[in-house]
N, CA, C and O atoms as a MOPAC input file, in Angstrom:
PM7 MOZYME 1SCF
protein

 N     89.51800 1   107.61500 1    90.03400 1
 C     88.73700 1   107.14300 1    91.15500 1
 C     88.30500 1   108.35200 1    91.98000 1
 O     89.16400 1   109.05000 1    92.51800 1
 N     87.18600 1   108.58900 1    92.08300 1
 C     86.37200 1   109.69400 1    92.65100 1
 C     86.09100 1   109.00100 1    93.73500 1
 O     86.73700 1   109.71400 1    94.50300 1
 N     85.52800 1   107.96700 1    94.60200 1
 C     84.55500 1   107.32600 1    95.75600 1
 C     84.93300 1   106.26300 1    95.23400 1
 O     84.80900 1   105.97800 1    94.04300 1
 N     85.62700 1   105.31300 1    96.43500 1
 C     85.94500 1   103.56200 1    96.27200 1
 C     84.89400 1   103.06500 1    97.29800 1
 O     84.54900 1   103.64500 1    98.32800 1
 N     84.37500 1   101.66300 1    96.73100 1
 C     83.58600 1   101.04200 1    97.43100 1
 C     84.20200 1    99.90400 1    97.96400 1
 O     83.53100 1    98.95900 1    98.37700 1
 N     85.36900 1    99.91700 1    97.98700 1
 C     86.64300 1    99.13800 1    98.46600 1
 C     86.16000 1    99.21400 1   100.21300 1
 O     85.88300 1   100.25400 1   100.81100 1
 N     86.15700 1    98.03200 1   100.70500 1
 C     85.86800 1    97.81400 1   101.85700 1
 C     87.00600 1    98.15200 1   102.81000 1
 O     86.77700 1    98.72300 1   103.87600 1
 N     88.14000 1    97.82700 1   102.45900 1
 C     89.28500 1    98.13800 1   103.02400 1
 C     90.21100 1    98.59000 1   102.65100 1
 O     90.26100 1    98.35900 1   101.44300 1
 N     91.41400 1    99.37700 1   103.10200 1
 C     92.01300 1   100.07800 1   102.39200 1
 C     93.30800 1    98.99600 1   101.69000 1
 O     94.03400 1    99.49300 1   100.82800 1
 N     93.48700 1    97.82200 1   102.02800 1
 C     94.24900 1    97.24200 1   101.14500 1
 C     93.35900 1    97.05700 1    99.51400 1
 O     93.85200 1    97.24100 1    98.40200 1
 N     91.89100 1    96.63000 1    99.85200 1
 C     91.21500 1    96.61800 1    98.66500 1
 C     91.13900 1    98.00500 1    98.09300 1
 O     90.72100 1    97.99500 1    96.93500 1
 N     91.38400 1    99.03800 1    98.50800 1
 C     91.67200 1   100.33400 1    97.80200 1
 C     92.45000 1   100.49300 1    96.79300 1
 O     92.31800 1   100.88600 1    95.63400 1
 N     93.72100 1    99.91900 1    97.78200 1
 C     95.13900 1   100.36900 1    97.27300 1
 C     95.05800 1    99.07500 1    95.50500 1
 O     95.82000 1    99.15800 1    94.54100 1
 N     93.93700 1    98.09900 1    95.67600 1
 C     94.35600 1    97.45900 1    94.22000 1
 C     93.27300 1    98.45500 1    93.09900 1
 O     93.45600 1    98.41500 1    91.88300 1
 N     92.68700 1    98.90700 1    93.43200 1
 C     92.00800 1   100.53000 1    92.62800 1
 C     92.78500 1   101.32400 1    91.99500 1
 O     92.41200 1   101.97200 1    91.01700 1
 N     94.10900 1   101.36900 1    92.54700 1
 C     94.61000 1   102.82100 1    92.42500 1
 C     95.74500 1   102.70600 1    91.09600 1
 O     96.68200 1   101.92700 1    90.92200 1
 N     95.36700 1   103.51400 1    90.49800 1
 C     96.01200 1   103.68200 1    88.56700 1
 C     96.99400 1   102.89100 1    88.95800 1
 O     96.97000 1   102.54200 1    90.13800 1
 N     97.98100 1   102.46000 1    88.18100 1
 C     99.53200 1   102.04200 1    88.50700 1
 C    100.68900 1   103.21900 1    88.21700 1
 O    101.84500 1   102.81400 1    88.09300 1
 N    100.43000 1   104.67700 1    88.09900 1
 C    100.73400 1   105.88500 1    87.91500 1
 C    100.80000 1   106.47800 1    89.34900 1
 O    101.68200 1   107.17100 1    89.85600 1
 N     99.79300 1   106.08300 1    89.79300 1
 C     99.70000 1   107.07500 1    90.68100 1
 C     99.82600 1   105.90900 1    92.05800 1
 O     99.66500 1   106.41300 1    93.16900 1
 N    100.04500 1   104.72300 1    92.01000 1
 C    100.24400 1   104.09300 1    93.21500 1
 C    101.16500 1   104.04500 1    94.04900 1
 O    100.97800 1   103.71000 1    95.21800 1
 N    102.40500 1   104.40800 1    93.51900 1
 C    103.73100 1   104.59200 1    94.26500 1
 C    103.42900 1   106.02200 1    95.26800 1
 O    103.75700 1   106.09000 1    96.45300 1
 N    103.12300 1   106.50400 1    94.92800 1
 C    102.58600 1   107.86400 1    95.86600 1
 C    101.61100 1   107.51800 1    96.55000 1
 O    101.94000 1   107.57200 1    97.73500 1
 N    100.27300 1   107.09300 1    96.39200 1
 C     99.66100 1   106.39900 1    97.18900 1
 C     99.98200 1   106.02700 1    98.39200 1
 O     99.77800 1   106.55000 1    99.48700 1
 N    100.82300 1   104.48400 1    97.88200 1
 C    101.57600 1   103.91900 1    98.48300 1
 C    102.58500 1   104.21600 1   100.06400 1
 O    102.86300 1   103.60800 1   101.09800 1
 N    102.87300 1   105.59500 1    99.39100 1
 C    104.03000 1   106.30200 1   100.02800 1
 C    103.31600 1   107.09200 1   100.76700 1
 O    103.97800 1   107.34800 1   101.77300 1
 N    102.14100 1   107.69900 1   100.79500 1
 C    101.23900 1   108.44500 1   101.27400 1
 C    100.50900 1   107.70800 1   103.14100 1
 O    100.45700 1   108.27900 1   104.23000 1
 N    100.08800 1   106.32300 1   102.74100 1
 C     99.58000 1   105.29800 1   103.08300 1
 C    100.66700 1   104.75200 1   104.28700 1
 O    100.21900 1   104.27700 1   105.33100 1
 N    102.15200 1   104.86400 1   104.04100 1
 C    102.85700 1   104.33400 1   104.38100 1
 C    103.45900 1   105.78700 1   105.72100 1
 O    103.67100 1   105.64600 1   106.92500 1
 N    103.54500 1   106.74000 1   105.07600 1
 C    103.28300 1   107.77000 1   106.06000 1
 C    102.75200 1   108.05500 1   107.09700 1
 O    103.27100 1   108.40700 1   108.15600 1
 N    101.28500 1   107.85900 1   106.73200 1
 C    100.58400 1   108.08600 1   107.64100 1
 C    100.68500 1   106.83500 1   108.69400 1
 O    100.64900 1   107.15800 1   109.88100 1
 N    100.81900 1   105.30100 1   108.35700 1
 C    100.52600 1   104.32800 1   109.09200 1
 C    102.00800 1   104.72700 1   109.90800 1
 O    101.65200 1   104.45600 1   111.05500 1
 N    103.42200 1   105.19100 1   110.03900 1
 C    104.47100 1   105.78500 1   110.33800 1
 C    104.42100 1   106.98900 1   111.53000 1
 O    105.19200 1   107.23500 1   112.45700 1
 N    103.49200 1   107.46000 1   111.19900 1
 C    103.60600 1   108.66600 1   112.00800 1
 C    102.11800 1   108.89100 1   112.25500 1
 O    101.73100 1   110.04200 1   112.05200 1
 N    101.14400 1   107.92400 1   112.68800 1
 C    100.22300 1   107.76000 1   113.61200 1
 C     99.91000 1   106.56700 1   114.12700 1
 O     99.07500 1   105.69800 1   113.87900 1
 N    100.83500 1   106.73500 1   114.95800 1
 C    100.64500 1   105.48200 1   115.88000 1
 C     99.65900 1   105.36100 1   116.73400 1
 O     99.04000 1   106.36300 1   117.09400 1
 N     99.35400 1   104.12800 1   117.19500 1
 C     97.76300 1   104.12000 1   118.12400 1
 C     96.66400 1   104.37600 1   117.49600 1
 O     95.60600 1   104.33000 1   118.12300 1
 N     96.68200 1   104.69300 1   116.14700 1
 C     95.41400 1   105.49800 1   114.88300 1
 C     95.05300 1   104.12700 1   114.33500 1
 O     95.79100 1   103.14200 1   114.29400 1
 N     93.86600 1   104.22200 1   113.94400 1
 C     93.39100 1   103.30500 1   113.50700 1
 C     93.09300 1   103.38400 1   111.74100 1
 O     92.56300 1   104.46200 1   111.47100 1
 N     93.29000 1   102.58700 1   110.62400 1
 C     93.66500 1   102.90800 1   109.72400 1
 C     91.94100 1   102.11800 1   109.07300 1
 O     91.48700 1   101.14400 1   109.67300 1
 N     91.25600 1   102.66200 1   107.94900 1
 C     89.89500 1   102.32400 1   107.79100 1
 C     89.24200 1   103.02200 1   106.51200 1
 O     89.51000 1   104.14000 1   106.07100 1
 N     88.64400 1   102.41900 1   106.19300 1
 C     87.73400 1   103.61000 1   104.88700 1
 C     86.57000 1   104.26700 1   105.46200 1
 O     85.67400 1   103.66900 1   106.05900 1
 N     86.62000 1   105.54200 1   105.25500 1
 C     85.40300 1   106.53700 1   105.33200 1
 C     85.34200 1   107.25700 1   103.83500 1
 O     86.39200 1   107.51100 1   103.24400 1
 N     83.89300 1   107.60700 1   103.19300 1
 C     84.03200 1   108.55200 1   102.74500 1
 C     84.32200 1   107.77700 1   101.48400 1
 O     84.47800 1   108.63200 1   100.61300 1
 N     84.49300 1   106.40500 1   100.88600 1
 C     85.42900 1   105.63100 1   100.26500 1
 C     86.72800 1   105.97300 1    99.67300 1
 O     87.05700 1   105.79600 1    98.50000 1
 N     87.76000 1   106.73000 1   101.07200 1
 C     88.85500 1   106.77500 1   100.92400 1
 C     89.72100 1   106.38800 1   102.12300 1
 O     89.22200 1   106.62900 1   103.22200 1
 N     90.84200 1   105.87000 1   102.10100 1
 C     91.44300 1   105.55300 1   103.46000 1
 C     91.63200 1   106.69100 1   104.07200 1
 O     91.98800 1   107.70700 1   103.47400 1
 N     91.38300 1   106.62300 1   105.49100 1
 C     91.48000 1   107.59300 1   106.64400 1
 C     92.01700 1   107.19500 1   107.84400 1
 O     92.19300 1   105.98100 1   107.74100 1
 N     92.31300 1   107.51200 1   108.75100 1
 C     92.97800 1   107.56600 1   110.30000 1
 C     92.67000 1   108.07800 1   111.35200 1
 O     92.49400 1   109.29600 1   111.35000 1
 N     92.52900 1   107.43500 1   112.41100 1
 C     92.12800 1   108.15900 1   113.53200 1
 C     92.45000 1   107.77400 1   114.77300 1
 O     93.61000 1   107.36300 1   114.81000 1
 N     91.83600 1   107.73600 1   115.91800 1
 C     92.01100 1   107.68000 1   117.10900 1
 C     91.17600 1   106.31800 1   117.33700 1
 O     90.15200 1   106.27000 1   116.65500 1
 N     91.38500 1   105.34500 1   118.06000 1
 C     90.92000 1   103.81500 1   118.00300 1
 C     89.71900 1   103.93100 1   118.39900 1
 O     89.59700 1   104.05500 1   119.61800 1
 N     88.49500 1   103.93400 1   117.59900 1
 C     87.11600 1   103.50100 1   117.88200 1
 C     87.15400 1   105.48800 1   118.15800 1
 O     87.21300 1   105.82100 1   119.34200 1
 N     87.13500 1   106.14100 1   117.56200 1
 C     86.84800 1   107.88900 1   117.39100 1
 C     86.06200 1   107.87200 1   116.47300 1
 O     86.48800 1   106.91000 1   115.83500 1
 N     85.33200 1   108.18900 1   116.01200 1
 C     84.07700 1   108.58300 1   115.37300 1
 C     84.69200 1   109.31000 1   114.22500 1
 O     84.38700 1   109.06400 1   113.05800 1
 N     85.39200 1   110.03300 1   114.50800 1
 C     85.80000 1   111.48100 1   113.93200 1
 C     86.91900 1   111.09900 1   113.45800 1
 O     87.68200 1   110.55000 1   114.25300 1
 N     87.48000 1   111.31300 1   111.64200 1
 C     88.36100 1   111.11000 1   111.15600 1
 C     89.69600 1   112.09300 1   111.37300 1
 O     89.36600 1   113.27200 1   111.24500 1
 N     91.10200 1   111.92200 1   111.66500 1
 C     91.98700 1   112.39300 1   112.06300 1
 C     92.60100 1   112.75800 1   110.47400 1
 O     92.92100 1   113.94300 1   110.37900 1
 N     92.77500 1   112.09700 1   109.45900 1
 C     93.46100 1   112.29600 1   108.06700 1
 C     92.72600 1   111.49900 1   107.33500 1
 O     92.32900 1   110.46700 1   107.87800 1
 N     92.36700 1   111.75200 1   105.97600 1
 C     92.50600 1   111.03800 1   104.65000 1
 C     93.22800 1   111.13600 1   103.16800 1
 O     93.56400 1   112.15300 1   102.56100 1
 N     93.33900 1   109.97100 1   102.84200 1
 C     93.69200 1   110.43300 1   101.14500 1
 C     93.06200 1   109.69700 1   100.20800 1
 O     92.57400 1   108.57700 1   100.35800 1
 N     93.09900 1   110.61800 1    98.86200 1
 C     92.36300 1   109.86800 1    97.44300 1
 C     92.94100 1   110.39700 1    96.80000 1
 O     93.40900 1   111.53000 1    96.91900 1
 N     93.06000 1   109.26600 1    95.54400 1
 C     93.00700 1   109.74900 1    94.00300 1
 C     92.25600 1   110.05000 1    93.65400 1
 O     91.31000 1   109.28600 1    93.84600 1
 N     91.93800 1   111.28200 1    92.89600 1
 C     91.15000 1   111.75400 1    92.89400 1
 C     91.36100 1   111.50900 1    91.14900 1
 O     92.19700 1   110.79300 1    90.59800 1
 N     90.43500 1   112.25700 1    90.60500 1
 C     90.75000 1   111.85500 1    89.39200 1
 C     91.84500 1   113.16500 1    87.82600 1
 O     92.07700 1   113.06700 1    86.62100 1
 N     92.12400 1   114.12100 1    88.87000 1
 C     92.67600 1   114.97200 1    88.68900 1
 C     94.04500 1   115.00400 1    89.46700 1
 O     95.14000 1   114.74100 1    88.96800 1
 N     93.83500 1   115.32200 1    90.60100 1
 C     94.70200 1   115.17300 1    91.67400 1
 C     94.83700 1   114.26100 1    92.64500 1
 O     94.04600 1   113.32000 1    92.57700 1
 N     95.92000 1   114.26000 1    93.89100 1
 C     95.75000 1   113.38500 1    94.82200 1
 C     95.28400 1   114.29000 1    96.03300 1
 O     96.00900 1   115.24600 1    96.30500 1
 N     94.51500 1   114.15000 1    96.54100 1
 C     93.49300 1   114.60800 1    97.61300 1
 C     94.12600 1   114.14100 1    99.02000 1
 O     93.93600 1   112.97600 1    99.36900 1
 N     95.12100 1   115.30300 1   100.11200 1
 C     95.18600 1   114.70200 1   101.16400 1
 C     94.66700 1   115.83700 1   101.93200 1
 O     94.75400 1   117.05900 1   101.80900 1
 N     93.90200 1   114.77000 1   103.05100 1
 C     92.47900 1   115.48300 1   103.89900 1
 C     93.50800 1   115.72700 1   105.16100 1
 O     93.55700 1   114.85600 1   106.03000 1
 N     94.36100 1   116.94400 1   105.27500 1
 C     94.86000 1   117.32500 1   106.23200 1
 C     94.27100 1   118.22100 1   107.48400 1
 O     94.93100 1   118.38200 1   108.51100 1
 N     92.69600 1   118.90200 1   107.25400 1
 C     92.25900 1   119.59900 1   107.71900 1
 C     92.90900 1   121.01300 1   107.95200 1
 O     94.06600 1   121.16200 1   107.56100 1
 N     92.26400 1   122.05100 1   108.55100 1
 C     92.85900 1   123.23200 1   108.29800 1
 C     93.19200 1   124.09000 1   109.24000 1
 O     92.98800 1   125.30400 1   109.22600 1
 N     93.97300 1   123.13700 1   110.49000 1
 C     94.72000 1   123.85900 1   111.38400 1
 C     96.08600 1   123.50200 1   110.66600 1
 O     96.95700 1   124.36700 1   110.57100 1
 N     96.25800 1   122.33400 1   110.20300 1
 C     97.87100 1   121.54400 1   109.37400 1
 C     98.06900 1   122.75800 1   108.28100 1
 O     99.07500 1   123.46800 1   108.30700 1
 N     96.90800 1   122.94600 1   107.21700 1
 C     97.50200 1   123.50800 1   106.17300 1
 C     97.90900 1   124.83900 1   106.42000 1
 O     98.79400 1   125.40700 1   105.77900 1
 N     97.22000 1   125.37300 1   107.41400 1
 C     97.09200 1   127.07500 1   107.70400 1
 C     98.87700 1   126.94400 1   108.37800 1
 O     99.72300 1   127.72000 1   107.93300 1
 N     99.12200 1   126.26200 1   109.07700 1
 C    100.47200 1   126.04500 1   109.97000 1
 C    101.50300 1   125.88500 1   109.25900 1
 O    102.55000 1   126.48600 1   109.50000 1
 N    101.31100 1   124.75900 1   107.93500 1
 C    102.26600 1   124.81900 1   107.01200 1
 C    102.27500 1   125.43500 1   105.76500 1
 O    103.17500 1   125.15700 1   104.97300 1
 N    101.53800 1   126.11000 1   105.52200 1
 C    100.92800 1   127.18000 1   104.58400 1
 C    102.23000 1   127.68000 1   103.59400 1
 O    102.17300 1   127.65300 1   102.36500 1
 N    103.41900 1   128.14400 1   104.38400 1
 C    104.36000 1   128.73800 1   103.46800 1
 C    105.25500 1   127.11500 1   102.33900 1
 O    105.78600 1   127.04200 1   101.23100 1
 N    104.96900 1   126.16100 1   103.42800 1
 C    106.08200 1   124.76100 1   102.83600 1
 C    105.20600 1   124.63300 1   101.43300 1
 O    105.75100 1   124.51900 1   100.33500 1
 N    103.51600 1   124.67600 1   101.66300 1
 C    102.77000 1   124.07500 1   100.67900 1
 C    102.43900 1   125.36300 1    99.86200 1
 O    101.32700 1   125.33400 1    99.33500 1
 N    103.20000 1   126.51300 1    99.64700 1
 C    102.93800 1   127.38300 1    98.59600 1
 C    103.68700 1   126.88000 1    97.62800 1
 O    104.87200 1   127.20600 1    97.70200 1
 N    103.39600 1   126.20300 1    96.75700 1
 C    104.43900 1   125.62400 1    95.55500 1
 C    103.26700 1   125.41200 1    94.20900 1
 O    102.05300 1   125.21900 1    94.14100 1
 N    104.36800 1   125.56600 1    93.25100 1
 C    103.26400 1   125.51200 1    92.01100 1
 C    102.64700 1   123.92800 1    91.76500 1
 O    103.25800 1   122.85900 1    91.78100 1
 N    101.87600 1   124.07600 1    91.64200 1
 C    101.03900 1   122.38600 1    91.08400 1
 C    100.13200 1   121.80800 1    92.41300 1
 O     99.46000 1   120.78000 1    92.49400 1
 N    100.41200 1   123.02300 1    93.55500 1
 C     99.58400 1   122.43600 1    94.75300 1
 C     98.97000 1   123.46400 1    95.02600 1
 O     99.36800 1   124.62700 1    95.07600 1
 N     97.61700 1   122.86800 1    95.27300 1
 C     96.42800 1   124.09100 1    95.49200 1
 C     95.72200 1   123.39300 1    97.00600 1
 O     95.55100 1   122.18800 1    97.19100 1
 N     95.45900 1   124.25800 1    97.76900 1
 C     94.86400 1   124.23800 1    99.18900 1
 C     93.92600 1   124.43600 1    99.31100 1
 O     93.79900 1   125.63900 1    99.08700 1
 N     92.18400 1   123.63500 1    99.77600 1
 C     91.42600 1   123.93900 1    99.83600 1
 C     91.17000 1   124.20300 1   101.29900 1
 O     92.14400 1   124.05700 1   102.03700 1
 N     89.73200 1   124.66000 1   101.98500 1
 C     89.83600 1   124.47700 1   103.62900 1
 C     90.44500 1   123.86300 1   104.13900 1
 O     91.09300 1   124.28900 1   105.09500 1
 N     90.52200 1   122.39400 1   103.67400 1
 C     90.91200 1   121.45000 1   104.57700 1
 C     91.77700 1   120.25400 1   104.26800 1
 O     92.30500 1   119.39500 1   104.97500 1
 N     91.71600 1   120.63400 1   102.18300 1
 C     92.55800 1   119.67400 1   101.78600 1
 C     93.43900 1   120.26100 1   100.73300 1
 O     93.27600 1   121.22500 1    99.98500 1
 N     94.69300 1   119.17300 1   100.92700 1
 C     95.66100 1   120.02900 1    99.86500 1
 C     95.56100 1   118.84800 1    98.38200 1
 O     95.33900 1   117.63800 1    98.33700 1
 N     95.75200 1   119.55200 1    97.63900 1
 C     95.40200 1   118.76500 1    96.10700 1
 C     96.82500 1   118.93500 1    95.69700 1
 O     97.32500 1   120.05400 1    95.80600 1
 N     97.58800 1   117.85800 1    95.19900 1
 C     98.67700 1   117.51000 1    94.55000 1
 C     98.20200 1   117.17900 1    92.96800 1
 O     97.72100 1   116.09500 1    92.63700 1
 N     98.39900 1   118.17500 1    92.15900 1
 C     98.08900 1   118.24600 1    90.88600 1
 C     99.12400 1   117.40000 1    90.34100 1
 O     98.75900 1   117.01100 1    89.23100 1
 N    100.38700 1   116.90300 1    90.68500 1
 C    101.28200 1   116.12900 1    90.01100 1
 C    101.85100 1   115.70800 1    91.04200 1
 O    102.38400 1   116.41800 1    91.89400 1
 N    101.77700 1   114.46200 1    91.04100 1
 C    101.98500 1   113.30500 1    92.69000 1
 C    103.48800 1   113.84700 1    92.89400 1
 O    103.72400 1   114.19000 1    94.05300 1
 N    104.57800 1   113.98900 1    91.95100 1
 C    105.99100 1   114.28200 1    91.93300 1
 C    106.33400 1   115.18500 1    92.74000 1
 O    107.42200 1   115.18400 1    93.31500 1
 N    105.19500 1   116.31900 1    92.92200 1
 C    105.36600 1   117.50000 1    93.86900 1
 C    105.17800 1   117.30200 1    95.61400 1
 O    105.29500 1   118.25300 1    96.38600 1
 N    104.86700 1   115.89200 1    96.06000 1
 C    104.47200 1   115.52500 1    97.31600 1
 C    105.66400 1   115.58900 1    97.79200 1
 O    106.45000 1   114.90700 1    97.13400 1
 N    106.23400 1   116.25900 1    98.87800 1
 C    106.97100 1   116.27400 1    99.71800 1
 C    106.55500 1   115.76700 1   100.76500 1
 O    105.88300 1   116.37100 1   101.60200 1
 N    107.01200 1   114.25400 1   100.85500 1
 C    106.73700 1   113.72400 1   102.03500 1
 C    107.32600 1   114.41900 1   103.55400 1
 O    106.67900 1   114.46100 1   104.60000 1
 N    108.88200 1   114.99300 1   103.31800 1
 C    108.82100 1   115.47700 1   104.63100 1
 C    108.30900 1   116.74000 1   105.01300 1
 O    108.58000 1   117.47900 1   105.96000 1
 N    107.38600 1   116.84200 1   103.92700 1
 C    106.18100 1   118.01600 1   105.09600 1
 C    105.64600 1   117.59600 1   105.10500 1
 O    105.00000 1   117.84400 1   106.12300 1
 N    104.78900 1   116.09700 1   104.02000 1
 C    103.45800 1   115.48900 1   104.91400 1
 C    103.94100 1   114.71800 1   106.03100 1
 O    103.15500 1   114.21200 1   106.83200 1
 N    105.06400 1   114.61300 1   106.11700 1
 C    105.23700 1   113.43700 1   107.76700 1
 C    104.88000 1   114.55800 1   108.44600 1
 O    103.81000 1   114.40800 1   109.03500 1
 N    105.59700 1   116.09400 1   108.64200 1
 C    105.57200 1   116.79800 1   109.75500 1
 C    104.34400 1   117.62700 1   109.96300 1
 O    104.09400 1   118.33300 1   110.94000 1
 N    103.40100 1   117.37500 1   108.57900 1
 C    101.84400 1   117.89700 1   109.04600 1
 C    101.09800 1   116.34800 1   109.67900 1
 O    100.21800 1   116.50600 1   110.52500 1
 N    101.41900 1   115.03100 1   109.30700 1
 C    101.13200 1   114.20900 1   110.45500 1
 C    101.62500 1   114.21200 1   111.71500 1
 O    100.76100 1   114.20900 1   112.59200 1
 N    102.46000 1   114.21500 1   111.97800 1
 C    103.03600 1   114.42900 1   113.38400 1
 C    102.32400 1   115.46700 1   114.16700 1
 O    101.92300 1   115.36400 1   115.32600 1
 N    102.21900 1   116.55700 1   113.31100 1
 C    101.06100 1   117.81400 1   114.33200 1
 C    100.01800 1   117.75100 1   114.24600 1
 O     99.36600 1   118.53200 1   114.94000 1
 N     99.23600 1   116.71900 1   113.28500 1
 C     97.68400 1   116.38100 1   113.18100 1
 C     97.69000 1   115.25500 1   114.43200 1
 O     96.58900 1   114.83000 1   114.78000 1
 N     98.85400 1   114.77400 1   115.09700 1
 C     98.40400 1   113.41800 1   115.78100 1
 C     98.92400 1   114.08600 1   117.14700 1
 O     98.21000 1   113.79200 1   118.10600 1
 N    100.16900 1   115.04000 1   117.48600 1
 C    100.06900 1   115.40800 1   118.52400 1
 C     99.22500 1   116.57300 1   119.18300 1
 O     99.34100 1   117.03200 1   120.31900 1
 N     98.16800 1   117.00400 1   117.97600 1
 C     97.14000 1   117.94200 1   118.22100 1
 C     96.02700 1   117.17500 1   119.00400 1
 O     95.33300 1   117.76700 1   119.83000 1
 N     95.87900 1   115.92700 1   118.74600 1
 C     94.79800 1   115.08300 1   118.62200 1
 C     93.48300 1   115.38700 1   118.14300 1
 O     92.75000 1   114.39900 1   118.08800 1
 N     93.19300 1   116.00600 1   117.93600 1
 C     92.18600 1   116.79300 1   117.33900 1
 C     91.58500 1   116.04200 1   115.93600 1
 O     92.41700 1   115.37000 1   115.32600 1
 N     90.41600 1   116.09000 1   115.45700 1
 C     90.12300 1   115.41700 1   114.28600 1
 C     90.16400 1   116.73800 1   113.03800 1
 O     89.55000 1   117.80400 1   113.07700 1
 N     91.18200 1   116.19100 1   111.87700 1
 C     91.49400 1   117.25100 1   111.33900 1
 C     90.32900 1   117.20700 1   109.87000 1
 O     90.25600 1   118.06300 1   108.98800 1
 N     89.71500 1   116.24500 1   109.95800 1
 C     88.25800 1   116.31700 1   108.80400 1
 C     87.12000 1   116.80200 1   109.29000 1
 O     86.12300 1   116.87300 1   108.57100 1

């Protein structure tokens, strides 16, 4: 899945391989965890987060069809830069690519949500 035309992100989440949904899942479940007051929505046809009625997206994620694509923007990755030097994860400006979902360490994506939401800042 490159671009979902999934209206909502529950209609997303029935898109998503059955490989790669538990991470998803867990991804999804994160973010709705540790952004509170954020409003949860598809942009982009991937689920994203933000600030209630903000224009401007705060986080996203996709399956991508290689990797899993989380849109942390690039004050998060530059900040956590040394946690996410690991093999199978590659960092672009603004997003980090999980080449093998197994390598997601959720407790650095909780604690790059937590500083994407007490930054407030839109990190896409």
């Amino acid at each position: 899945m490159v671009q979902s035309s999934a209206p909502t992100v529950d209609a997303y989440m029935l898109e998503v391989s059955r490989e790669r949904l538990p991470y998803i899942q867990a991804l999804r479940e994160a973010c709705l965890k540790a952004l509170p007051g954020w409003e949860e929505k598809m942009s982009y046809g991937m689920p994203a987060y933000g600030p209630v009625g903000a224009p401007d997206v705060g986080v996203a994620f996709n399956s991508q069809k290689q990797h899993v694509a989380f849109y942390a923007g690039q004050a998060a990755i530059q900040k956590f830069a040394a946690e996410l030097a690991v093999p199978g994860i590659s960092c672009g400006k603004g997003c980090v690519r999980y080449m093998n979902p197994r390598k997601m360490d959720f407790a650095v994506i909780e604690a790059m949500l937590r500083d994407i939401h007490d930054r407030r800042q839109p990190a896409c």
